[in-house]
N, C-alpha and C positions, 0 to 999 in steps of 0.2 A: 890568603886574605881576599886577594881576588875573586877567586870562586866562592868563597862565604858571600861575596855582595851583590853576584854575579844569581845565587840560589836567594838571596833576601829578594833580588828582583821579581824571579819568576815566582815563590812565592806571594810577594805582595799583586803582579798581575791577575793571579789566577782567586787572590780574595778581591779583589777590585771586580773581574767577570763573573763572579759568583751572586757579588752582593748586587749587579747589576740585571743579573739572572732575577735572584728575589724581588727586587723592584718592579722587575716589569711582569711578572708572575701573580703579587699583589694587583698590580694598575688591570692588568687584564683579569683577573677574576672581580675586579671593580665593576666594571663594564661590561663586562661578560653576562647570558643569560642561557638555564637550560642546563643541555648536557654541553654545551661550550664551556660553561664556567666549572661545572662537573671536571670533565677531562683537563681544563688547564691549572685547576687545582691539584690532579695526581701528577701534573709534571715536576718532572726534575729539575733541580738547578739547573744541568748542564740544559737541559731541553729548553727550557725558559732562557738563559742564553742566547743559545741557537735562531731562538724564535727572533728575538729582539734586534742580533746581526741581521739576519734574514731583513727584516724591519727595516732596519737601514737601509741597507745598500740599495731594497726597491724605492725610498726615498729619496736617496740618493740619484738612484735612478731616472726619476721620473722629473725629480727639478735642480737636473744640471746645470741647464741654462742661468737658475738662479744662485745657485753657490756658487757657480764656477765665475773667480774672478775677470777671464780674459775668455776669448775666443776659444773654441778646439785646436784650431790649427794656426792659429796669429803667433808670430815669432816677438813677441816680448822685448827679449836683450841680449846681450852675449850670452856664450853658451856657458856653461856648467857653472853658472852663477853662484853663490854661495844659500844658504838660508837666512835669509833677511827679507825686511820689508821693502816691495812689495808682493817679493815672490817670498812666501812662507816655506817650500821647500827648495826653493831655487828654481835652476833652468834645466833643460837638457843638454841632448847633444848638437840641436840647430836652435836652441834660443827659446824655447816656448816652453812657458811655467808649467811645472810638474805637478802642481796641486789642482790645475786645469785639467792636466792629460788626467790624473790621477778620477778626479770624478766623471769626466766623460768617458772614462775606460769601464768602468762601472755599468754607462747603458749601455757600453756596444757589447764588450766581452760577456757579461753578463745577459744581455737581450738575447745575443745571437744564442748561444749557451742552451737557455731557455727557449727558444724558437726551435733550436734543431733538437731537444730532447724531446718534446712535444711533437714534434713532425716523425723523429723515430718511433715514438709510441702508439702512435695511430696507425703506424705501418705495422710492426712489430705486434700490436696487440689484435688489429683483428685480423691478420692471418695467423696469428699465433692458435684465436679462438675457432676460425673458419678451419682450420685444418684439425684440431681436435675433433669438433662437431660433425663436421663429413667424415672425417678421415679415410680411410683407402688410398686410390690412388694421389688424392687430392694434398693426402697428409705425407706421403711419401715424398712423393716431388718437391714437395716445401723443403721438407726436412732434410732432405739430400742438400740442396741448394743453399742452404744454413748451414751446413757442415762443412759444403766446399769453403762458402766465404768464411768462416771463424776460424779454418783451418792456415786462413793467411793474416800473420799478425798486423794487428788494426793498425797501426802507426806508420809500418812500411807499405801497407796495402792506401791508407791514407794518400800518402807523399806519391805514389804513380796516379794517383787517380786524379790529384790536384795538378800533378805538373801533364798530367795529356789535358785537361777540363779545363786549366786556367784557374786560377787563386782569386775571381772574385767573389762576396761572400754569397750571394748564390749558390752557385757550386759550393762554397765550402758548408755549407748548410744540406746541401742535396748529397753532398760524401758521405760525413760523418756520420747524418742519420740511417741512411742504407745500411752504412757498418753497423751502427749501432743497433737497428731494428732486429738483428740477427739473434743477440743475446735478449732482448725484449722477445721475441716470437719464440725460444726457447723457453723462457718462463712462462710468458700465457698458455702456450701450448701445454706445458707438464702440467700447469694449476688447474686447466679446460677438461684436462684429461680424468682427472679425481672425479672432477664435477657430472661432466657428461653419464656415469654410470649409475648416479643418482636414480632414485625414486619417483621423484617429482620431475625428472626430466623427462623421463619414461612415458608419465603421467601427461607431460607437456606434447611431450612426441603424438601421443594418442588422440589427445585433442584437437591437433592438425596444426598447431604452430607452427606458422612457416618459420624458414631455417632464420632469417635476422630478428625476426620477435624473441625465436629461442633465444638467439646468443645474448641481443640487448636487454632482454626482460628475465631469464634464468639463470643463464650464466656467470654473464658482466659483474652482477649487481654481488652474489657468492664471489666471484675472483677480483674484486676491487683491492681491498685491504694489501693482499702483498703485491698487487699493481702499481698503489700507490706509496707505496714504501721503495717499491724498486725504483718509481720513477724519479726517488731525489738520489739513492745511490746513482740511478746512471747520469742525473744530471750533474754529479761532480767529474765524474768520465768524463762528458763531454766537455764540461768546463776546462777541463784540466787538460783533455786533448787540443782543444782550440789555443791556448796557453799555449801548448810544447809546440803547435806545427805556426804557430803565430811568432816563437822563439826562433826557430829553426827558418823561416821568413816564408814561410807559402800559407800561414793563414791570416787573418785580416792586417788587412795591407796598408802602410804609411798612405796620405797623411791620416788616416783614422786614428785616434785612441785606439790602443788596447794592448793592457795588463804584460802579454806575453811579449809584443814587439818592444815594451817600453825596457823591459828587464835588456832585453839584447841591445838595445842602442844605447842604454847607459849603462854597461857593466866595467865599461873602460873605469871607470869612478871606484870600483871596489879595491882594486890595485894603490887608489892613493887612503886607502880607509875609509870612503864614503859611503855610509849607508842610503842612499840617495834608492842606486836599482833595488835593492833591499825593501824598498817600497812596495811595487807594483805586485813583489812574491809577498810578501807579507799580507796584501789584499786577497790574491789568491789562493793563500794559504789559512785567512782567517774566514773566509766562507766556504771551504773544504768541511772544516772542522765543525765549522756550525750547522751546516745541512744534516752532517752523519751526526750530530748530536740528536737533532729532532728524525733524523731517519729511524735512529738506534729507538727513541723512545716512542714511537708509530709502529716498531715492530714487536716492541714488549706488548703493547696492548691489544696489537691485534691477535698476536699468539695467544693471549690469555694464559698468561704467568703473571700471578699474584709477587708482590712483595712477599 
């Protein structure tokens, strides 16, 4: 019986996120003009979903200050308070309302997230494309040096790099991205490489395009689509890694918000049945799932596979 109630659950969340998928699918082709309304018409539920989380949490994001009932770092009341008013989820483990960490985890984890995926890709993508484009000795050297570094796994390569550099987010933004830019500068590079034997590049060459007109005007513009498709796969990577090494305590650092510390310092709670740290993985586990929905549906279209 248990498990019967336990599957009526997950069925009934997953008609709840679908029918909330169609609403905003509807709302946005309202609104929408062009090939914007075009393309969010062929989305899918699940992508329409995706989008609408997505949605949130940059809301969330952006006015912390005004959902969040208490300070970031103001200590509230006793600790592991119950859920009552006026803490809706209660406390933690020094006293401070978890529906407060909970939304200002949201701009750091999620900011920083986003800042260091972006900072990888700009590294990662134009030497990705500068080494296909020259290539020789140019493309060598890169690619040697990409090999070394992926050759050492990202997580353990992480953790010495943050404990000789220091865990402030800084550096932890200047780590992750160098790791990260490595598997970025392997995919521009192989997508660069297709492209560069072109016709019209040939044709480009001939005309005297200097080499960054090439890449930004020729290039780029042909290798976007699974640029931009990788760029939200690697931003759940990086989310996810800021998570583990914020769990493990060398990424963003007390007293800051953020999703991964809040899980470790309240996991003592799980022991008495409280789904309390259950929270902060639940946040990070429900914007996992919504990025690779609209990633999964950014890479059907750009392949150009029909239904």
């Amino acid at each position: 019986m248990t498990i019967l109630i336990k599957l009526l659950w997950i069925a009934v969340a997953i008609a709840v996120a679908l029918a909330a998928g169609w609403l905003f699918r509807t709302a946005a082709i309202a609104v929408s003009r062009g090939g914007v309304r075009k393309a969010v018409r062929t989305a899918p539920l699940t992508a329409s979903f995706g989008m609408l989380v997505i949605l949130l949490y940059i809301l969330v994001a952006i006015f912390a200050p005004v959902i969040a009932p208490f300070a970031e770092r103001e200590v509230v009341g006793g600790q592991f308070l119950p859920w009552e008013a006026p803490y809706i989820l209660g406390t933690d483990n020094l006293g401070r309302d978890m529906f407060t960490r909970l939304v200002y985890g949201a701009r750091n984890t999620v900011g920083i997230a986003f800042m260091t995926t972006a900072l990888a890709f700009a590294i990662g993508s134009i030497l990705g494309l500068l080494a296909a484009t020259v290539g020789g000795w140019l493309d060598q050297t890169l690619s040697r040096v990409v090999d070394i570094l992926m050759a050492i796994p990202s997580l353990i390569f992480s953790l010495l790099l943050l404990t000789i550099f220091g865990t402030s987010v800084v550096t932890l933004i200047l780590v992750i991205a160098t790791i990260d830019s490595t598997r970025v500068f392997r995919l521009a590079r192989s997508v660069a490489q297709d492209i560069v034997v072109m016709d019209y590049i040939e044709a480009a060459r001939l005309r005297g395009e200097g080499l960054w007109r090439l890449i930004t005007r020729e290039i780029l513009p042909n290798a976007m689509a699974p640029l931009v498709a990788e760029f939200g796969l690697r931003f759940c990577f990086v989310f996810l890694m800021i998570s583990a090494l914020s769990f493990l305590g060398v990424g963003v650092q007390p007293p800051t918000a953020d999703w991964g510390s809040m899980v470790r310092e309240n996991a003592a709670l799980i022991t008495f049945g409280d789904v309390t740290p259950l929270l902060p993985a639940g946040a990070i586990a429900l914007l996992t799932v919504a990025v690779n929905f609209v990633v999964d549906w950014m890479l059907h279209r750009a392949s150009g596979l029909k239904e």
